[in-house]
C-alpha positions as CSV (number, residue, x, y, z in Angstrom):
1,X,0.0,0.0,0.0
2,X,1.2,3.6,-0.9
3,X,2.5,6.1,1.7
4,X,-0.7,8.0,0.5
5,X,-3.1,5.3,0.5
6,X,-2.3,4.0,3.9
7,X,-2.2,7.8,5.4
8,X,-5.9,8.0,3.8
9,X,-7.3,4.7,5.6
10,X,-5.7,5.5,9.2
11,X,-7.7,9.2,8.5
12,X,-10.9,7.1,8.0
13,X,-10.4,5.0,10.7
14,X,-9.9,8.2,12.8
15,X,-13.4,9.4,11.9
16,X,-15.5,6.3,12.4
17,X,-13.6,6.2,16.0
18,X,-14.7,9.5,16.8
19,X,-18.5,8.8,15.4
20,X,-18.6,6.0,17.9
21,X,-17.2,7.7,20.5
22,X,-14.4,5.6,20.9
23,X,-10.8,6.6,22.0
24,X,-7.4,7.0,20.2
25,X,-5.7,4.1,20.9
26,X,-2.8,4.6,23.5
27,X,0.7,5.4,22.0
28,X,3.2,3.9,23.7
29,X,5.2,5.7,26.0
30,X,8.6,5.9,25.5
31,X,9.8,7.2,29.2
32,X,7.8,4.0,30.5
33,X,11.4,2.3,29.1
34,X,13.7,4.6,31.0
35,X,16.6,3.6,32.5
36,X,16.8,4.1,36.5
37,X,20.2,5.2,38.5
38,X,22.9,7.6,37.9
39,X,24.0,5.5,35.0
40,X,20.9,6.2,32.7
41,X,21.2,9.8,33.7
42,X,21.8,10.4,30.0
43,X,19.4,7.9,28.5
44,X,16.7,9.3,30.2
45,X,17.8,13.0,29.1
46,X,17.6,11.9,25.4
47,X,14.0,10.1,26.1
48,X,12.9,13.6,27.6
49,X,14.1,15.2,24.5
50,X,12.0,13.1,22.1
51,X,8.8,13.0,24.5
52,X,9.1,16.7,25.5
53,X,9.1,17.6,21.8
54,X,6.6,15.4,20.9
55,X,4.4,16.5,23.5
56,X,5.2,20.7,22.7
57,X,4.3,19.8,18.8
58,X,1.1,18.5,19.7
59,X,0.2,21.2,22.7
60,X,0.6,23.9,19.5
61,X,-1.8,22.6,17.6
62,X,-4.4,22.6,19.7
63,X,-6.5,25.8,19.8
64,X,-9.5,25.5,22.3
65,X,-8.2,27.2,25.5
66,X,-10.4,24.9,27.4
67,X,-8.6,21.4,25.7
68,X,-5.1,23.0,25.6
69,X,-5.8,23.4,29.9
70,X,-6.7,19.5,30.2
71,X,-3.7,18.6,28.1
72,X,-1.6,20.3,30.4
73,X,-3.0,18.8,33.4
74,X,-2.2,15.1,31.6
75,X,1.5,16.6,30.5
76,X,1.5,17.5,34.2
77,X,0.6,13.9,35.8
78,X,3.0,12.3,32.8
79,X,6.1,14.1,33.6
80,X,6.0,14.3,37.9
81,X,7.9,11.0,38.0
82,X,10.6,12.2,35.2
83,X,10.8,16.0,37.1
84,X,11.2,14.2,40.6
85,X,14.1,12.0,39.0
86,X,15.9,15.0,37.6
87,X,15.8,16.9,40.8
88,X,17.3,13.7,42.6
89,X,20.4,13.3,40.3
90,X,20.2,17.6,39.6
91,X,20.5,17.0,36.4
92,X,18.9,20.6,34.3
93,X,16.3,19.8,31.3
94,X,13.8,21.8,29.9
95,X,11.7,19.8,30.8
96,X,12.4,21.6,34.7
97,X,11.1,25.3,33.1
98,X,8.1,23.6,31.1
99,X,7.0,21.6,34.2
100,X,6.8,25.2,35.7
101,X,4.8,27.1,33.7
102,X,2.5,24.1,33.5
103,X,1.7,24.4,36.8
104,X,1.0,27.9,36.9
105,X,-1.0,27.7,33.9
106,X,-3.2,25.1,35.1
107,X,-3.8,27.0,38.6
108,X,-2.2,24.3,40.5
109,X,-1.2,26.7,43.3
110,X,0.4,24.3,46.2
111,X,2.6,22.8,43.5
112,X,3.3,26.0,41.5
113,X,4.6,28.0,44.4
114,X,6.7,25.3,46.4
115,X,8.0,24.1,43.0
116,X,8.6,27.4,42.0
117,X,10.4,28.5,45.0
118,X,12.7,25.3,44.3
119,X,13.4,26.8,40.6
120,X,14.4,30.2,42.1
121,X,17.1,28.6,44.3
122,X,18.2,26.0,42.0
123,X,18.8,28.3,39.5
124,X,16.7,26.4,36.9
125,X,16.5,28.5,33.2
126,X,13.4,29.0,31.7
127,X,13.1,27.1,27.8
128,X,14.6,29.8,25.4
129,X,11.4,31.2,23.9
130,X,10.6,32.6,27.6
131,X,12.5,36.2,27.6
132,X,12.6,35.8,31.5
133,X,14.2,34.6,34.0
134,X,13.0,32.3,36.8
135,X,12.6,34.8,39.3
136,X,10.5,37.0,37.2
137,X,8.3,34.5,35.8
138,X,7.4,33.6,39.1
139,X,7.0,36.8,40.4
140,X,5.0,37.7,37.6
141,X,2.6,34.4,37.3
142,X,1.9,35.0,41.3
143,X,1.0,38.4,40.6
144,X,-1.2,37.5,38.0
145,X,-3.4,35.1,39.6
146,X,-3.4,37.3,42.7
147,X,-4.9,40.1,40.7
148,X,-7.3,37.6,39.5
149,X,-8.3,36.3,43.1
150,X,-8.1,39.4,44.8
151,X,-10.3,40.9,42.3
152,X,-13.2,38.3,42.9
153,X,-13.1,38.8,46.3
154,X,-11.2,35.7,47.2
155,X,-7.9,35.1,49.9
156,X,-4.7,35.5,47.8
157,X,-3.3,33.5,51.2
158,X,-0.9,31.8,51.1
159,X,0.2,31.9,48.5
160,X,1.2,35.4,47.4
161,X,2.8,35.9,50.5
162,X,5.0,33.0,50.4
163,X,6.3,34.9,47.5
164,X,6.4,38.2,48.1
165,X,8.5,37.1,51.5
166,X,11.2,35.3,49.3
167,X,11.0,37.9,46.6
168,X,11.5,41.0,49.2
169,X,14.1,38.8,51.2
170,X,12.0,38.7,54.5
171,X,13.1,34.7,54.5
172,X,16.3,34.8,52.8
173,X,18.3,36.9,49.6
174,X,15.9,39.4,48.1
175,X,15.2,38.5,44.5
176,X,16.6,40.9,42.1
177,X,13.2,42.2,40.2
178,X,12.4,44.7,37.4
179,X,11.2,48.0,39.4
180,X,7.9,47.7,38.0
181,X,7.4,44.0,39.0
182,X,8.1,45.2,42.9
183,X,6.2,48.0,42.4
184,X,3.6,45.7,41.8
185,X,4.2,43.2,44.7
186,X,3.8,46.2,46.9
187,X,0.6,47.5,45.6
188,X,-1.3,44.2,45.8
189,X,0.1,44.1,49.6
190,X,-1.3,47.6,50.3
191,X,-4.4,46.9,48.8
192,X,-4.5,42.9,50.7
193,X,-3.6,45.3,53.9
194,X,-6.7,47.8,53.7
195,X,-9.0,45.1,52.4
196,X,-7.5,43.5,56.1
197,X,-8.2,47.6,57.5
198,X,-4.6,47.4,58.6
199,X,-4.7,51.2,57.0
200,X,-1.3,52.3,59.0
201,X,0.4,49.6,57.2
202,X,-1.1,49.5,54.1
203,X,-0.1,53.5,53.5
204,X,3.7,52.6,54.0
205,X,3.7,50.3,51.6
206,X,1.5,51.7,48.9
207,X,3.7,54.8,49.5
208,X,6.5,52.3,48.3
209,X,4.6,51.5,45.2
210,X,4.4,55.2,44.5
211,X,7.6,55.3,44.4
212,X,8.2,52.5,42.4
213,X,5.7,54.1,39.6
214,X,2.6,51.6,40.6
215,X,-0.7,53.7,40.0
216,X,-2.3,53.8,43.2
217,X,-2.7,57.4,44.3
218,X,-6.6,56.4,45.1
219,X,-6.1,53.7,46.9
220,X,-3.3,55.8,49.2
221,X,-5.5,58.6,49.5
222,X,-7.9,56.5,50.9
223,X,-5.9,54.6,53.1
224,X,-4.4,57.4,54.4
225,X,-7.9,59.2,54.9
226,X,-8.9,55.9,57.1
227,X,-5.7,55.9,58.5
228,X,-6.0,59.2,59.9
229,X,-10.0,58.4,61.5
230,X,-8.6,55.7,63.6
Protein backbone atom coordinates (compact mmCIF):
# COMPACT_ATOMS: atom_id res chain seq x y z
CA UNK A 1 0.00 0.00 0.00
CA UNK A 2 1.24 3.63 -0.89
CA UNK A 3 2.46 6.10 1.73
CA UNK A 4 -0.68 7.97 0.52
CA UNK A 5 -3.05 5.27 0.52
CA UNK A 6 -2.30 4.04 3.94
CA UNK A 7 -2.24 7.80 5.39
CA UNK A 8 -5.94 7.99 3.78
CA UNK A 9 -7.31 4.66 5.62
CA UNK A 10 -5.72 5.55 9.23
CA UNK A 11 -7.66 9.24 8.53
CA UNK A 12 -10.91 7.12 7.96
CA UNK A 13 -10.45 4.98 10.66
CA UNK A 14 -9.95 8.17 12.77
CA UNK A 15 -13.37 9.37 11.89
CA UNK A 16 -15.50 6.34 12.45
CA UNK A 17 -13.62 6.19 15.95
CA UNK A 18 -14.68 9.52 16.79
CA UNK A 19 -18.47 8.83 15.41
CA UNK A 20 -18.57 5.96 17.88
CA UNK A 21 -17.24 7.69 20.47
CA UNK A 22 -14.43 5.56 20.86
CA UNK A 23 -10.77 6.59 22.04
CA UNK A 24 -7.39 7.02 20.22
CA UNK A 25 -5.71 4.13 20.87
CA UNK A 26 -2.83 4.56 23.48
CA UNK A 27 0.65 5.42 21.99
CA UNK A 28 3.19 3.86 23.69
CA UNK A 29 5.16 5.69 25.96
CA UNK A 30 8.60 5.89 25.52
CA UNK A 31 9.82 7.21 29.15
CA UNK A 32 7.82 4.03 30.52
CA UNK A 33 11.40 2.35 29.06
CA UNK A 34 13.71 4.61 30.97
CA UNK A 35 16.57 3.57 32.54
CA UNK A 36 16.79 4.09 36.48
CA UNK A 37 20.21 5.20 38.47
CA UNK A 38 22.95 7.63 37.92
CA UNK A 39 24.01 5.49 35.00
CA UNK A 40 20.89 6.20 32.73
CA UNK A 41 21.19 9.79 33.69
CA UNK A 42 21.80 10.44 30.03
CA UNK A 43 19.41 7.89 28.49
CA UNK A 44 16.69 9.30 30.24
CA UNK A 45 17.78 13.04 29.15
CA UNK A 46 17.56 11.90 25.44
CA UNK A 47 14.04 10.12 26.05
CA UNK A 48 12.91 13.56 27.64
CA UNK A 49 14.12 15.20 24.47
CA UNK A 50 11.97 13.07 22.07
CA UNK A 51 8.80 13.02 24.47
CA UNK A 52 9.07 16.68 25.46
CA UNK A 53 9.12 17.59 21.85
CA UNK A 54 6.55 15.42 20.87
CA UNK A 55 4.40 16.48 23.52
CA UNK A 56 5.15 20.67 22.72
CA UNK A 57 4.35 19.83 18.83
CA UNK A 58 1.10 18.49 19.69
CA UNK A 59 0.22 21.17 22.66
CA UNK A 60 0.56 23.85 19.48
CA UNK A 61 -1.79 22.57 17.64
CA UNK A 62 -4.41 22.59 19.74
CA UNK A 63 -6.53 25.82 19.80
CA UNK A 64 -9.51 25.54 22.34
CA UNK A 65 -8.24 27.18 25.55
CA UNK A 66 -10.36 24.92 27.40
CA UNK A 67 -8.61 21.42 25.72
CA UNK A 68 -5.08 23.04 25.63
CA UNK A 69 -5.76 23.39 29.91
CA UNK A 70 -6.65 19.54 30.20
CA UNK A 71 -3.69 18.56 28.06
CA UNK A 72 -1.56 20.33 30.38
CA UNK A 73 -3.04 18.78 33.38
CA UNK A 74 -2.24 15.07 31.65
CA UNK A 75 1.47 16.62 30.55
CA UNK A 76 1.53 17.55 34.22
CA UNK A 77 0.56 13.92 35.76
CA UNK A 78 3.02 12.31 32.84
CA UNK A 79 6.11 14.09 33.64
CA UNK A 80 5.97 14.33 37.87
CA UNK A 81 7.93 11.04 38.03
CA UNK A 82 10.61 12.17 35.23
CA UNK A 83 10.80 16.01 37.11
CA UNK A 84 11.18 14.19 40.64
CA UNK A 85 14.11 11.99 39.01
CA UNK A 86 15.92 14.97 37.62
CA UNK A 87 15.75 16.94 40.75
CA UNK A 88 17.33 13.65 42.58
CA UNK A 89 20.35 13.27 40.26
CA UNK A 90 20.25 17.59 39.64
CA UNK A 91 20.47 16.97 36.44
CA UNK A 92 18.88 20.57 34.28
CA UNK A 93 16.32 19.83 31.28
CA UNK A 94 13.76 21.81 29.93
CA UNK A 95 11.70 19.83 30.80
CA UNK A 96 12.43 21.62 34.69
CA UNK A 97 11.13 25.30 33.10
CA UNK A 98 8.07 23.60 31.09
CA UNK A 99 7.00 21.64 34.19
CA UNK A 100 6.85 25.24 35.69
CA UNK A 101 4.81 27.06 33.73
CA UNK A 102 2.52 24.13 33.48
CA UNK A 103 1.67 24.45 36.83
CA UNK A 104 1.04 27.92 36.89
CA UNK A 105 -1.00 27.73 33.87
CA UNK A 106 -3.21 25.06 35.13
CA UNK A 107 -3.79 27.02 38.64
CA UNK A 108 -2.18 24.28 40.55
CA UNK A 109 -1.21 26.66 43.30
CA UNK A 110 0.45 24.28 46.21
CA UNK A 111 2.63 22.76 43.47
CA UNK A 112 3.32 26.00 41.46
CA UNK A 113 4.57 28.02 44.43
CA UNK A 114 6.67 25.35 46.37
CA UNK A 115 8.04 24.11 43.03
CA UNK A 116 8.55 27.39 41.96
CA UNK A 117 10.42 28.48 45.04
CA UNK A 118 12.66 25.30 44.34
CA UNK A 119 13.35 26.76 40.63
CA UNK A 120 14.36 30.16 42.14
CA UNK A 121 17.09 28.55 44.32
CA UNK A 122 18.19 25.96 42.02
CA UNK A 123 18.76 28.26 39.47
CA UNK A 124 16.74 26.43 36.90
CA UNK A 125 16.52 28.50 33.24
CA UNK A 126 13.36 29.02 31.71
CA UNK A 127 13.10 27.14 27.82
CA UNK A 128 14.62 29.80 25.40
CA UNK A 129 11.39 31.18 23.94
CA UNK A 130 10.63 32.61 27.60
CA UNK A 131 12.46 36.17 27.61
CA UNK A 132 12.56 35.83 31.47
CA UNK A 133 14.17 34.55 34.04
CA UNK A 134 12.98 32.30 36.79
CA UNK A 135 12.61 34.82 39.29
CA UNK A 136 10.49 37.04 37.15
CA UNK A 137 8.32 34.47 35.82
CA UNK A 138 7.42 33.60 39.06
CA UNK A 139 7.01 36.82 40.35
CA UNK A 140 4.96 37.75 37.63
CA UNK A 141 2.64 34.40 37.30
CA UNK A 142 1.87 35.03 41.26
CA UNK A 143 0.98 38.42 40.62
CA UNK A 144 -1.17 37.46 38.02
CA UNK A 145 -3.41 35.06 39.59
CA UNK A 146 -3.40 37.30 42.73
CA UNK A 147 -4.89 40.09 40.69
CA UNK A 148 -7.35 37.65 39.50
CA UNK A 149 -8.26 36.28 43.10
CA UNK A 150 -8.11 39.43 44.84
CA UNK A 151 -10.29 40.93 42.33
CA UNK A 152 -13.19 38.27 42.92
CA UNK A 153 -13.14 38.79 46.31
CA UNK A 154 -11.18 35.66 47.17
CA UNK A 155 -7.93 35.08 49.92
CA UNK A 156 -4.74 35.46 47.78
CA UNK A 157 -3.34 33.54 51.18
CA UNK A 158 -0.89 31.80 51.10
CA UNK A 159 0.25 31.86 48.45
CA UNK A 160 1.20 35.44 47.37
CA UNK A 161 2.85 35.90 50.52
CA UNK A 162 5.02 33.04 50.41
CA UNK A 163 6.30 34.86 47.45
CA UNK A 164 6.42 38.21 48.06
CA UNK A 165 8.47 37.07 51.55
CA UNK A 166 11.16 35.28 49.28
CA UNK A 167 11.00 37.89 46.63
CA UNK A 168 11.48 40.97 49.16
CA UNK A 169 14.08 38.80 51.24
CA UNK A 170 12.04 38.71 54.51
CA UNK A 171 13.15 34.74 54.48
CA UNK A 172 16.33 34.82 52.78
CA UNK A 173 18.25 36.87 49.56
CA UNK A 174 15.92 39.41 48.11
CA UNK A 175 15.23 38.49 44.51
CA UNK A 176 16.59 40.95 42.07
CA UNK A 177 13.18 42.18 40.18
CA UNK A 178 12.38 44.70 37.36
CA UNK A 179 11.21 48.05 39.39
CA UNK A 180 7.91 47.73 37.95
CA UNK A 181 7.40 44.04 39.03
CA UNK A 182 8.15 45.16 42.93
CA UNK A 183 6.20 47.99 42.39
CA UNK A 184 3.60 45.65 41.76
CA UNK A 185 4.21 43.24 44.75
CA UNK A 186 3.78 46.24 46.86
CA UNK A 187 0.65 47.52 45.57
CA UNK A 188 -1.32 44.25 45.83
CA UNK A 189 0.14 44.07 49.64
CA UNK A 190 -1.28 47.64 50.29
CA UNK A 191 -4.42 46.86 48.75
CA UNK A 192 -4.47 42.94 50.68
CA UNK A 193 -3.63 45.29 53.90
CA UNK A 194 -6.67 47.78 53.67
CA UNK A 195 -9.04 45.14 52.44
CA UNK A 196 -7.45 43.51 56.12
CA UNK A 197 -8.20 47.57 57.51
CA UNK A 198 -4.56 47.41 58.63
CA UNK A 199 -4.68 51.16 56.96
CA UNK A 200 -1.28 52.30 59.03
CA UNK A 201 0.42 49.61 57.22
CA UNK A 202 -1.10 49.54 54.08
CA UNK A 203 -0.07 53.50 53.47
CA UNK A 204 3.66 52.59 53.97
CA UNK A 205 3.67 50.32 51.65
CA UNK A 206 1.54 51.70 48.92
CA UNK A 207 3.75 54.80 49.53
CA UNK A 208 6.54 52.32 48.33
CA UNK A 209 4.64 51.48 45.23
CA UNK A 210 4.38 55.18 44.45
CA UNK A 211 7.61 55.34 44.44
CA UNK A 212 8.16 52.54 42.38
CA UNK A 213 5.67 54.05 39.61
CA UNK A 214 2.60 51.64 40.61
CA UNK A 215 -0.74 53.72 39.98
CA UNK A 216 -2.31 53.78 43.18
CA UNK A 217 -2.67 57.38 44.33
CA UNK A 218 -6.61 56.37 45.09
CA UNK A 219 -6.14 53.65 46.91
CA UNK A 220 -3.25 55.80 49.18
CA UNK A 221 -5.47 58.61 49.49
CA UNK A 222 -7.95 56.46 50.88
CA UNK A 223 -5.86 54.64 53.14
CA UNK A 224 -4.41 57.38 54.43
CA UNK A 225 -7.93 59.24 54.92
CA UNK A 226 -8.93 55.87 57.14
CA UNK A 227 -5.66 55.95 58.54
CA UNK A 228 -5.99 59.16 59.86
CA UNK A 229 -10.00 58.38 61.46
CA UNK A 230 -8.60 55.67 63.61
Amino acid sequence: MSLMLSHQQRMREQKKRVEAGQPEPEKPDMLKTAPTGLVGTQQLLALLDKALEQDLKSLKGINSRERKAEVKRQLVEKYTTYVERLKAVSATHDLLGWYLVWLFDIGEMDTAVEYGLWCVREGVALPERFNRDVKTFVADAILEWTDVQFEAGHSVQPYFAAVLNNADGMCCQPWDLPDEVTAKFYRQQGLVLARAEKFTAAVDVLEEALSLGAKVKTALADARKKAANR
